[in-house]
C-alpha positions in Angstrom: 69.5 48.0 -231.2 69.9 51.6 -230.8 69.3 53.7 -233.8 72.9 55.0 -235.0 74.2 51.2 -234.6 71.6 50.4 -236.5 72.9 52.4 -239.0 76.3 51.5 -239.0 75.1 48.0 -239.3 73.3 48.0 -242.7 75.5 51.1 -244.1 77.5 49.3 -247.6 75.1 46.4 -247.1 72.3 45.0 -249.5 68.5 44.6 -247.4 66.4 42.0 -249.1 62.7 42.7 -249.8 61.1 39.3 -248.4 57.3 39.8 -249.9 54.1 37.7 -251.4 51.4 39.6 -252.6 48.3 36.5 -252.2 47.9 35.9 -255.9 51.1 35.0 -255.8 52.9 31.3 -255.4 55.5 32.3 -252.5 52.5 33.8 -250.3 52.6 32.7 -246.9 54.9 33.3 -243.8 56.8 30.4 -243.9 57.9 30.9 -247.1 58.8 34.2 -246.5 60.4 33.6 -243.5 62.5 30.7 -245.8 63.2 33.2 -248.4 65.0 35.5 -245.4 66.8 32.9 -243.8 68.3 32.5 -247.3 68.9 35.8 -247.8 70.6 35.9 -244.5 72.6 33.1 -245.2 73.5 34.8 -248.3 75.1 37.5 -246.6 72.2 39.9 -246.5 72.4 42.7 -243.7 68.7 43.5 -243.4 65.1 42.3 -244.3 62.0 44.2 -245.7 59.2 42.3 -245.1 55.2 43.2 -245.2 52.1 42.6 -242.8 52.4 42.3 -238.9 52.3 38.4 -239.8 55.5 37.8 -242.2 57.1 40.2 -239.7 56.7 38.5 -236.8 57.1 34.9 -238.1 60.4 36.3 -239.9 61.8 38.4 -236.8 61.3 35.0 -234.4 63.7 33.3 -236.7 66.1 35.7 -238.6 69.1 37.9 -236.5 68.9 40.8 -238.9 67.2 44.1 -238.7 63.8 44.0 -240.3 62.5 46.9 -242.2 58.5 46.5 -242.1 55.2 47.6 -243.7 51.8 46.9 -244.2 50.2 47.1 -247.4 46.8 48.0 -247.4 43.9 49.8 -249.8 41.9 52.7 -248.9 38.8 53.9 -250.7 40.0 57.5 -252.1 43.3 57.3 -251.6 46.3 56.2 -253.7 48.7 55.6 -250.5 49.4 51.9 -249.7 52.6 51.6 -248.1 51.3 51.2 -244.4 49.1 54.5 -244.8 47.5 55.0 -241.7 48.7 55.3 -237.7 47.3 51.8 -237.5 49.4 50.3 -239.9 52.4 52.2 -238.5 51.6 50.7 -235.0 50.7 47.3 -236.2 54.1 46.8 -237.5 56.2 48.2 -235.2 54.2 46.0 -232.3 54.9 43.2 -234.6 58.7 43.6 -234.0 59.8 45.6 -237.3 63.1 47.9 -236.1 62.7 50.2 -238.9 59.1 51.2 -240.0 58.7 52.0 -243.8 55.4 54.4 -244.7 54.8 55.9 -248.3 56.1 59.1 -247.4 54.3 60.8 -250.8 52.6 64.1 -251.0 49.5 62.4 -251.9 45.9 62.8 -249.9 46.4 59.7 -247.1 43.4 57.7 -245.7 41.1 59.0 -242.8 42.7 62.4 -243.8 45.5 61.7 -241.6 48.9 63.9 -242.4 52.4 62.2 -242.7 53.2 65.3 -240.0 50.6 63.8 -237.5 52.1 60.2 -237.6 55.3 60.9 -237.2 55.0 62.9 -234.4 52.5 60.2 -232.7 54.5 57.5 -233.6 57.8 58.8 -232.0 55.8 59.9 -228.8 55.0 56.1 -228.2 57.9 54.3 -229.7 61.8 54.2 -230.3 61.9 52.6 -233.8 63.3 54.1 -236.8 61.4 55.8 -239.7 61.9 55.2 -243.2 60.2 57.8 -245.8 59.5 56.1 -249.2 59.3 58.8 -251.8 59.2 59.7 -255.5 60.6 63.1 -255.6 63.0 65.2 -254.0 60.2 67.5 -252.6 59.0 64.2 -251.1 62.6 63.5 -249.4 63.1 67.0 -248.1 59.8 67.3 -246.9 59.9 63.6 -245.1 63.1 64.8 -243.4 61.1 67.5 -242.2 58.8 65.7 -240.9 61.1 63.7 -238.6 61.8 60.7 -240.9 65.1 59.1 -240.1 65.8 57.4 -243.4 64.6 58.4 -246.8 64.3 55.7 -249.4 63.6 56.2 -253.1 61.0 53.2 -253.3 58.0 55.1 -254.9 60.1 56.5 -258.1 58.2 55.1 -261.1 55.4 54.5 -258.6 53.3 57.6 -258.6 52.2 59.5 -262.3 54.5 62.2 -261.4 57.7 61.1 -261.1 60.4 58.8 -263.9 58.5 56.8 -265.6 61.8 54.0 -266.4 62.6 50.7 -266.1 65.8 51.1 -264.2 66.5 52.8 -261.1 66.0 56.3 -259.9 69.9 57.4 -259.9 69.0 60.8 -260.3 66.8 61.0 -257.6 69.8 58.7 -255.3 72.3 61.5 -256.3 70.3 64.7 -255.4 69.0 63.6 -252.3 72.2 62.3 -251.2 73.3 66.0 -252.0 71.4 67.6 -250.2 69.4 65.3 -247.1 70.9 65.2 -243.7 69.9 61.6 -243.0 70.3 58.3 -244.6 69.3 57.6 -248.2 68.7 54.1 -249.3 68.3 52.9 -252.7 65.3 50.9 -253.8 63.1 50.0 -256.9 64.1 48.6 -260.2 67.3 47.5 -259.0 67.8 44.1 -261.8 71.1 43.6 -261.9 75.0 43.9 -259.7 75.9 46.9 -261.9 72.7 49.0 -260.5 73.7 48.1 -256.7 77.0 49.2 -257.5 75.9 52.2 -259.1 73.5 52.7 -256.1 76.2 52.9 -254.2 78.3 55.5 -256.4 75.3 57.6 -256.2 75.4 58.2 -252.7 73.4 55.1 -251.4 73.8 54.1 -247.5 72.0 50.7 -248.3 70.8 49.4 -251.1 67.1 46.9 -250.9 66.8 44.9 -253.6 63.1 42.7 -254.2 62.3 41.3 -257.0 65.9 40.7 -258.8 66.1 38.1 -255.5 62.9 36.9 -253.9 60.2 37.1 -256.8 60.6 34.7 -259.2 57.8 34.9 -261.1 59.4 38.5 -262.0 62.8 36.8 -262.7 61.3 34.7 -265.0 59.2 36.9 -267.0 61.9 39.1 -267.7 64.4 36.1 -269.2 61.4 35.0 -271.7 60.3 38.8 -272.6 63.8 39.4 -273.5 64.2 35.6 -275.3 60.9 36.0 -276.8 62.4 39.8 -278.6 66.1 38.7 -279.2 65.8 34.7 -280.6 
């Protein structure tokens, strides 16, 4: 799909994180690809999904555009979200259309730059870039770098940004201000009221997880807040 229709497809829309970390029940590619055909069915207009595998086994199977990543630890270095080139061109050989990288000012494995990978990424394929960030300086600086998209999945994720246990609308507002590109909402997104208010914060997209695919999360949150309240 070429990259402004792309866009225009998933612009109002809600993209549904399909992921299984493997200590946890739902782990596996088939049910991952199961948890996206629900989604889809659901009315979804895009999947996030991690690993070359899930995003393979899910793009074989589900019409929507997939948003993927890799998550994967490096000795010395905080960045996970597909941090290296490798990662980048493992997922985007696996069939992702949109390519999501922790897009953080933070020291990166092999002492790679963000800089460096966009630039060598876009040389060898036609795939959209999504920026996950924590800061403005992180969004302005991604769209800098070439990024396409700039998603405010790493808020609450690094020391330095909102510590809170809703979502960043702060950070949705001011980089909706003042980014020329796409800015999608993600992270911490529990309830209908936060998409909405996504939305009135200058969201194109909104991705929502846990609140949908991770039920182990769902759950947890129903007893902590039983266990305070009864």
């Amino acid at each position: 799909m070429e990259k402004h229709s792309l866009l225009e497809t998933v612009k109002g829309g809600i993209i549904v994180s399909c992921q299984a970390l493997p200590d946890e029940p739902l782990f596996g590619s088939e049910m991952m690809v199961r948890m996206a055909l629900a989604a889809e069915a659901g009315g979804a207009v895009g999947i996030r999904a991690n690993t070359p595998v899930d995003i393979a086994a899910i793009k074989s199977r589900v019409k929507l555009p997939l948003v993927g990543l890799w998550k994967r630890d490096y000795e010395g270095s905080d960045v996970y979200i597909t941090p290296t080139l490798e990662e980048v061109e493992a997922v985007w050989r696996a069939g992702a259309d949109i390519i999501a990288l922790d897009a953080t000012m933070r020291p990166r494995p092999k002492g790679e730059t963000l800089k460096e990978i966009v630039s060598e990424i876009k040389k060898r394929a036609g795939v959209l870039l999504m920026a996950d960030i924590s800061t403005v300086e992180e969004g302005l600086h991604a769209q800098e770098a070439g990024f396409d998209i700039l998603s405010t999945t790493m808020s609450g994720y690094t020391p330095y940004s909102p510590q809170q246990e809703g979502p960043d609308f702060t950070l949705i507002r001011e980089m909706a201000a003042r980014a020329d590109i796409p800015v999608f909402a993600e992270g911490r997104i529990h309830t209908r009221e936060d998409a909405i208010e996504c939305f009135r914060s200058g969201a194109h997209t909104v991705v929502i997880g846990g609140a949908i695919t991770r039920p182990q999360q769902i759950t947890k949150r129903f007893v902590d807040f039983v266990r305070i309240h009864v």
